[in-house]
C-alpha positions as CSV (number, residue, x, y, z in Angstrom):
1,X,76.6,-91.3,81.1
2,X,73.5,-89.3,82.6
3,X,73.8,-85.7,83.4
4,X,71.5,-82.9,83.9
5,X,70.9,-80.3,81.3
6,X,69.0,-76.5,81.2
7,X,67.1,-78.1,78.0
8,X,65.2,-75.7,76.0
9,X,62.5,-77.9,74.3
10,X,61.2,-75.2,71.5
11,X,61.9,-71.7,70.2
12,X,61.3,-69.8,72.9
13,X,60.5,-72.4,75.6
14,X,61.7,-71.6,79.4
15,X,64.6,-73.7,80.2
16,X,63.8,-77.1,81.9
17,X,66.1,-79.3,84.3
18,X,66.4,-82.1,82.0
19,X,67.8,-85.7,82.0
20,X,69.9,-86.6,79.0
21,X,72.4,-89.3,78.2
22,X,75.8,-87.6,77.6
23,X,78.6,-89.5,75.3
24,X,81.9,-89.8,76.8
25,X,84.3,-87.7,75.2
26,X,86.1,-88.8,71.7
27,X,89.8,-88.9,71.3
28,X,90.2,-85.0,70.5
29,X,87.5,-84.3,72.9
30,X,87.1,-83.0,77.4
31,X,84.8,-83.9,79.6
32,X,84.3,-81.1,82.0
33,X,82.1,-81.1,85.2
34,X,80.5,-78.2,85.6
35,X,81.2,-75.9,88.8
36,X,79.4,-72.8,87.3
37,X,78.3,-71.1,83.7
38,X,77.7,-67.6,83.0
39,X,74.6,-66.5,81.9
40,X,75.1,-64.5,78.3
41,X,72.5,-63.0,76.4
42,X,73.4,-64.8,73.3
43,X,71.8,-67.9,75.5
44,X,68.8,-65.7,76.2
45,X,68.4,-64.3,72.4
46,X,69.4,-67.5,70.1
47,X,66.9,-69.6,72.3
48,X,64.0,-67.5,70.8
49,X,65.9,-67.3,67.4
50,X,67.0,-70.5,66.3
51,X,64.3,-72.3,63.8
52,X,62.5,-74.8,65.6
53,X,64.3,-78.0,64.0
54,X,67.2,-76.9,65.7
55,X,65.4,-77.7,69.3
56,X,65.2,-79.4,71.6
57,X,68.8,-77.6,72.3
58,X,71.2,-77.5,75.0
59,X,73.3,-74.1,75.1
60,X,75.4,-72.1,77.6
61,X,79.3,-70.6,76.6
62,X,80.9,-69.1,79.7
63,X,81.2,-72.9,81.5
64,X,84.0,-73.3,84.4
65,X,84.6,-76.6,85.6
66,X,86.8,-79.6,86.8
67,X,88.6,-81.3,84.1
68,X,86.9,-85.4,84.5
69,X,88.1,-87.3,81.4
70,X,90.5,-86.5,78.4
71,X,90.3,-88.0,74.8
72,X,93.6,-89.9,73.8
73,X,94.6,-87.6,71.3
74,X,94.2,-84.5,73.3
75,X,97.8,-82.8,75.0
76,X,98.1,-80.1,78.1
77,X,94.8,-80.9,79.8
78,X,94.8,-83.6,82.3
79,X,92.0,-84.8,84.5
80,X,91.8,-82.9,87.8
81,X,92.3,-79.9,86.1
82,X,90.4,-76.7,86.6
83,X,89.2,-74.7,83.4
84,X,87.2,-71.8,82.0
85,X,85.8,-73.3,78.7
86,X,85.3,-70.2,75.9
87,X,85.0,-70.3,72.1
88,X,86.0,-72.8,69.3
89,X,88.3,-72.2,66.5
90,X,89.8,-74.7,64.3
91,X,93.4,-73.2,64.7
92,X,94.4,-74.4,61.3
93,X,92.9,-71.7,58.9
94,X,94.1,-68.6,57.6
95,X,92.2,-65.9,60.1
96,X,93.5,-68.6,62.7
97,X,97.1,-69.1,62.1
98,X,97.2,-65.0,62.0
99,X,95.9,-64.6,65.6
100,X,92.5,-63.6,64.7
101,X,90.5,-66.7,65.9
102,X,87.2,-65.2,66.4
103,X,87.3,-64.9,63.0
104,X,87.4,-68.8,61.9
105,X,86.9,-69.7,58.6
106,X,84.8,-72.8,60.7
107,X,83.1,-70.4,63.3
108,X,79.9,-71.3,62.6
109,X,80.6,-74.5,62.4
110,X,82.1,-74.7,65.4
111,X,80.3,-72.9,67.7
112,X,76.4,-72.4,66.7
113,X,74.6,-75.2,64.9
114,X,74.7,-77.2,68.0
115,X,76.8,-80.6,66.7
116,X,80.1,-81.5,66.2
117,X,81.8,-81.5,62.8
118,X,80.5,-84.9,61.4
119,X,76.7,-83.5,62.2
120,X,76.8,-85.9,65.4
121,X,75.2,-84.5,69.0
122,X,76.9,-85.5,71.9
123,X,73.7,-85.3,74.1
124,X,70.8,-87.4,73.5
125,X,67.3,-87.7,75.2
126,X,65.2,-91.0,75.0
127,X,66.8,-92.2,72.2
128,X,66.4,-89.4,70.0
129,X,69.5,-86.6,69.5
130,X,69.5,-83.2,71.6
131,X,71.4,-80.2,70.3
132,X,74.7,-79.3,72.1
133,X,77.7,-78.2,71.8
134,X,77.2,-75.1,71.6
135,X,80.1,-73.0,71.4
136,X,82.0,-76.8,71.5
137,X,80.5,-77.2,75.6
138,X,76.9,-76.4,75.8
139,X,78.3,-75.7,79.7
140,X,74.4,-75.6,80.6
141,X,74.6,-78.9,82.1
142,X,76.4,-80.6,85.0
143,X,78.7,-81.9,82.6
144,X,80.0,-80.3,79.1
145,X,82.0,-82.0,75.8
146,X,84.4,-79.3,75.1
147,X,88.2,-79.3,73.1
148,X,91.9,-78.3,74.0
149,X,91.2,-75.6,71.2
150,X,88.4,-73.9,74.1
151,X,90.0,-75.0,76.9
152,X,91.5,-72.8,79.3
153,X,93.0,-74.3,82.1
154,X,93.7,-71.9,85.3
155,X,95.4,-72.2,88.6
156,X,93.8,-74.4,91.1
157,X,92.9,-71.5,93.6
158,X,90.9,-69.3,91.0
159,X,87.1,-69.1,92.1
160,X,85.5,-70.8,89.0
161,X,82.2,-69.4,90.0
162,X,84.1,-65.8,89.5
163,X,85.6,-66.7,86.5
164,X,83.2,-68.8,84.0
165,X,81.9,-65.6,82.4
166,X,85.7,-64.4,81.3
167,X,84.8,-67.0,78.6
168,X,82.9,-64.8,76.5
169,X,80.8,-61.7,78.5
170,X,83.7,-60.2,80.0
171,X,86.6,-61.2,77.4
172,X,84.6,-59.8,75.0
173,X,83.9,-56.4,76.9
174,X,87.7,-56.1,77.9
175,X,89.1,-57.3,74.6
176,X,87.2,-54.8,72.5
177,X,88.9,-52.2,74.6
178,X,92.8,-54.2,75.2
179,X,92.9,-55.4,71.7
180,X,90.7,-53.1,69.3
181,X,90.4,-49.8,70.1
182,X,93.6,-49.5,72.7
183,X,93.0,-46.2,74.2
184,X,95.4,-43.8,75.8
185,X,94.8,-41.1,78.5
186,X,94.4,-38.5,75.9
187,X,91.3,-40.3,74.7
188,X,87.5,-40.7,75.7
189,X,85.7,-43.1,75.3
190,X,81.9,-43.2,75.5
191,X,80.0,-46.8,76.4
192,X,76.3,-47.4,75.4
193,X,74.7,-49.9,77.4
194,X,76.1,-51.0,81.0
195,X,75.7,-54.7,81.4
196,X,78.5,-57.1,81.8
197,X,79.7,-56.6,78.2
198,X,79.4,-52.5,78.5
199,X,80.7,-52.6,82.4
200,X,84.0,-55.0,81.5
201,X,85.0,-52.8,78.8
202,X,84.5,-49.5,80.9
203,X,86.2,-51.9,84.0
204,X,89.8,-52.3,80.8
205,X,89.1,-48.7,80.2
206,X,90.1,-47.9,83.9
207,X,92.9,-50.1,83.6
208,X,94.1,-48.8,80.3
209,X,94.1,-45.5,82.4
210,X,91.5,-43.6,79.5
211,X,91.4,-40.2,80.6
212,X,87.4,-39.6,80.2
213,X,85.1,-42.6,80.6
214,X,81.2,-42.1,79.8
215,X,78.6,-44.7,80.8
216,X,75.4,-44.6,79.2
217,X,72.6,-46.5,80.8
218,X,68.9,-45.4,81.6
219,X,69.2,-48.0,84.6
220,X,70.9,-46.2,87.6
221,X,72.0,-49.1,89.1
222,X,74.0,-49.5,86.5
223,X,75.7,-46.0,86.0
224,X,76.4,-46.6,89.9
225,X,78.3,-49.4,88.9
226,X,80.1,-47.8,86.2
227,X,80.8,-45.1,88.7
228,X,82.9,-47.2,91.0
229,X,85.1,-47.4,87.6
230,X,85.6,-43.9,87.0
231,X,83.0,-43.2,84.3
232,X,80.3,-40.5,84.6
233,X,77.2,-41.7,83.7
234,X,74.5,-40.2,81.7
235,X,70.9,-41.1,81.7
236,X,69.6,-41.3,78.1
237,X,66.2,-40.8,79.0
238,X,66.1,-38.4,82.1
239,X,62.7,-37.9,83.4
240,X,61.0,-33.9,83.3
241,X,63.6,-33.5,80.2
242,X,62.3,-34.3,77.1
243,X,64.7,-32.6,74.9
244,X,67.6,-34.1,76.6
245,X,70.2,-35.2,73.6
246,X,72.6,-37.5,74.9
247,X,75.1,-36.9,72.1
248,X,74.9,-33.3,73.0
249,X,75.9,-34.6,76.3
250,X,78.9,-37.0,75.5
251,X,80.2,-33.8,73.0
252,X,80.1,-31.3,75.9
253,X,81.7,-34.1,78.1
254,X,84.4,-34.6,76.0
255,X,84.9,-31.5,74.5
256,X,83.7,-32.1,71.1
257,X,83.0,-35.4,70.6
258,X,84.3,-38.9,72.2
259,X,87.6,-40.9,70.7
260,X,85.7,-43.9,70.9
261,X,82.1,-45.5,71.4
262,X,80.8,-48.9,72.0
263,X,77.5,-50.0,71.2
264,X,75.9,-53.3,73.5
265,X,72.3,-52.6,73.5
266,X,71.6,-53.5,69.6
267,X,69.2,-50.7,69.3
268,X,69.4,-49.6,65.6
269,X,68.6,-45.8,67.6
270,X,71.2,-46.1,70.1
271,X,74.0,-47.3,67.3
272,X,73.4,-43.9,65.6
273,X,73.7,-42.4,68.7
274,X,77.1,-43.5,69.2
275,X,78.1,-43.1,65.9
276,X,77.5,-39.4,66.0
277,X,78.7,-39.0,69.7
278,X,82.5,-39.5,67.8
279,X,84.4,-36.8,67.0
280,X,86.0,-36.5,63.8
281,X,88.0,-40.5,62.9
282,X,86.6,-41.8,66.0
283,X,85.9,-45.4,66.0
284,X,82.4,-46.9,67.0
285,X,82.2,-50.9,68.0
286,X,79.0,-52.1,68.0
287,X,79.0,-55.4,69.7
288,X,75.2,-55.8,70.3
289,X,73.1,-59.0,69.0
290,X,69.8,-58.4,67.7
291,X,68.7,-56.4,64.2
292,X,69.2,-57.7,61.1
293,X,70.4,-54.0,59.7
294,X,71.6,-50.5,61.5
295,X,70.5,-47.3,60.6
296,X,73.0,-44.9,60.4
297,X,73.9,-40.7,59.7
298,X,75.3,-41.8,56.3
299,X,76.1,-37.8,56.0
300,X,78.3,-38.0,59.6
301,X,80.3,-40.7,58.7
302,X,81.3,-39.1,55.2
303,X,82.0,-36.2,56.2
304,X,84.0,-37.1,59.7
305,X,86.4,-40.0,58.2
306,X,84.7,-42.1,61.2
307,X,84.8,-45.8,61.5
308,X,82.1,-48.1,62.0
309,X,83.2,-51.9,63.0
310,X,82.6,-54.4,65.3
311,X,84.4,-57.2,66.8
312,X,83.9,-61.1,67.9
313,X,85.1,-61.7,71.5
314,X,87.1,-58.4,71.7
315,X,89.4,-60.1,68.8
316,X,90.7,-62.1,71.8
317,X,92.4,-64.9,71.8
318,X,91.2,-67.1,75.1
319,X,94.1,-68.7,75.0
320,X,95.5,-65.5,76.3
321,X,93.0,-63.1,77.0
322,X,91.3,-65.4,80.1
323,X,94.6,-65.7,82.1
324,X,95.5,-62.4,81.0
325,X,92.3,-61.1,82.6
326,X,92.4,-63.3,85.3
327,X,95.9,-62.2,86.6
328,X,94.8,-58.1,86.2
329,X,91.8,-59.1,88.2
330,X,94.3,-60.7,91.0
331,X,95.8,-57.4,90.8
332,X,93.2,-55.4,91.1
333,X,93.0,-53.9,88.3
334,X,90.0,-55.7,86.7
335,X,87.7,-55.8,90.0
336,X,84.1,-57.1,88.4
337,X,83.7,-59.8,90.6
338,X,80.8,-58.0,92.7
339,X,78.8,-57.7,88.8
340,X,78.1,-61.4,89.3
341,X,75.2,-62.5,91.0
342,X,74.9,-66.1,91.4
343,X,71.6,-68.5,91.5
344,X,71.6,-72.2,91.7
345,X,70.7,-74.3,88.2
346,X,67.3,-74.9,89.4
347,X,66.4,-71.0,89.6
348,X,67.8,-70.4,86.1
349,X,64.9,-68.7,84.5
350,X,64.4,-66.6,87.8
351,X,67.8,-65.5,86.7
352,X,66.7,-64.9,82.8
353,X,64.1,-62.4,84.4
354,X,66.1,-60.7,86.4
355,X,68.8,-60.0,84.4
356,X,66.3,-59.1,81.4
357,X,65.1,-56.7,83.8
358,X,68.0,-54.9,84.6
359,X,68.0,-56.4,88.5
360,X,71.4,-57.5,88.1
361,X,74.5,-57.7,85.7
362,X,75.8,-60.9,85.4
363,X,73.8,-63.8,86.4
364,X,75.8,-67.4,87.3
365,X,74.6,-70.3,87.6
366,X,75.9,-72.9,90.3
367,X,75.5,-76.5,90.4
């Protein structure tokens, strides 16, 4: 079939509304239109990253859709149903059958190197292959190839244009908070970076009922958001102050040092930072995409017992964590629908600029 992509034709190439031929879907295989996909940064950074063989390339991870065809073999999902599409896992090896399936022994497999497991590409372009499935859906396209293993299917009367990024941004900003670091009231917890990653966690934090909340942003826009969930924001860089230290800050704000950081910005600077904003056995999580290495006060973390990890998705599950999320959202308890700004497929790299310049949060893109 023919369907219209956001091809990337070389490292570091704009997107482009493309034309491509799109195989039907194989017996363990979806075919999902496309309502809406989130925009992620991952998108934004691999596009520049990936060698140049691996291009032309189709990407895109936080897809939301109607559910148009179903391979023989596949069970739950039927045609007509409405879906978030998230991660791939093979469900079969040890991390797997333990819970952990961010952790797939197949990960890479699965979700980055753009073809399915036999080295074949669903999309195509003149005859010659185009990378997808990305994250098993490349969901930057009107329609996506995805599984039953990273298919989510929701209730009919769930706005899919609200939803699609609960398939990686947001799951993986709630889930590091739910499912990694589970704060009480009698802890603090200190978040570097206020995007959609930084602004779901501190958004779980609220729910999770975290008796000090810290956001950490030199964008104001974006500690105002973070505001309207409790956290006081601090300005890293405030203008007139040039001996501002913003781990003098966090340590006076939470009376000696936080219970828990998370890092989102992927500045080896701001990682140290966060680290030494803990007080004694706190726990940093640096989620942040970028530098190969992190620098960090080797003499701090001996002498504190603190822990540095990090964490794929929030250790989530989306098999749970996106209905999980989507009924605390019902509640109210998860409100980050007004982060999203949406733009229609053909203004997609207005949307890269904007959210690259801290305009918005979370951009959407809308067939």
């Amino acid at each position: 079939m023919k369907t219209t992509v956001a091809l990337v034709n070389s490292q570091g190439a704009d997107f482009s509304l493309e034309e491509v031929e799109l195989e039907g879907p194989r017996a363990d295989e979806v075919l999902v239109k496309i309502v809406a996909t989130g925009l992620c940064h991952t998108d934004i950074h691999l596009k520049g990253f990936l060698p140049e063989e691996m291009f032309p390339n189709v990407f895109g991870h936080e897809g939301s859709g109607v559910v148009e065809a179903v391979g023989a073999d596949v069970t739950g999902i039927e045609v007509g149903d409405h879906v978030v599409i998230s991660f791939r896992s093979c469900r079969a090896c040890g991390p797997c059958t333990e819970g952990a399936v961010g952790y797939c022994d197949n990960s890479l497999l699965l979700n980055y190197m753009g073809m399915r497991m036999d080295g074949s590409q669903p999309y195509s372009k003149d005859g010659s292959p185009v990378f997808g499935n990305f994250f098993g859906q490349s969901s930057l396209s009107q329609h996506a190839i995805a599984y039953a293993d990273n298919v989510v299917v929701v209730d009919k009367s769930v706005d899919l244009t609200k939803v699609a990024p609960y398939g990686c941004g947001f799951q993986t900003g709630a889930g590091t908070v739910l499912n990694v670091i589970k704060p009480t009231a009698a802890d603090s917890l200190v978040v570097f970076g206020c995007g959609a990653v930084g602004l779901a966690a501190i958004a779980a934090a609220r729910h999770a009922g975290v008796g000090t909340i810290i956001a950490v942003d030199p964008l104001e826009s974006r500690r105002d958001a973070a505001a309207k969930f409790g956290a006081t924001g601090i300005d890293p860089l405030p203008a007139g102050d040039p001996d501002f230290n913003v781990v003098e800050k966090v340590k006076e704000l939470t009376g000696g040092g936080a219970s828990y950081s998370i890092d989102t910005t992927a500045i080896s600077a701001v990682v140290k930072q966060a680290q030494q904003a803990l007080k004694p056995r706190g726990t940093l999580v640096a989620l942040g995409l970028g530098p190969e290495e992190y620098a960090i006060d080797a003499i701090d973390l001996l002498q504190t017992g603190k822990i540095i990890r990090s964490s794929i998705e929030g250790d989530s599950d989306p098999q749970e964590m996106i209905p999980r999320l989507i009924a605390l959202n019902a509640a109210g308890e998860f409100a980050v629908d007004d982060l999203i700004a949406t733009y229609p497929f053909s203004e997609i790299n207005t949307a890269v600029a904007d959210v690259l310049a801290g305009k918005i949060v979370k951009p959407v893109l809308v067939w």
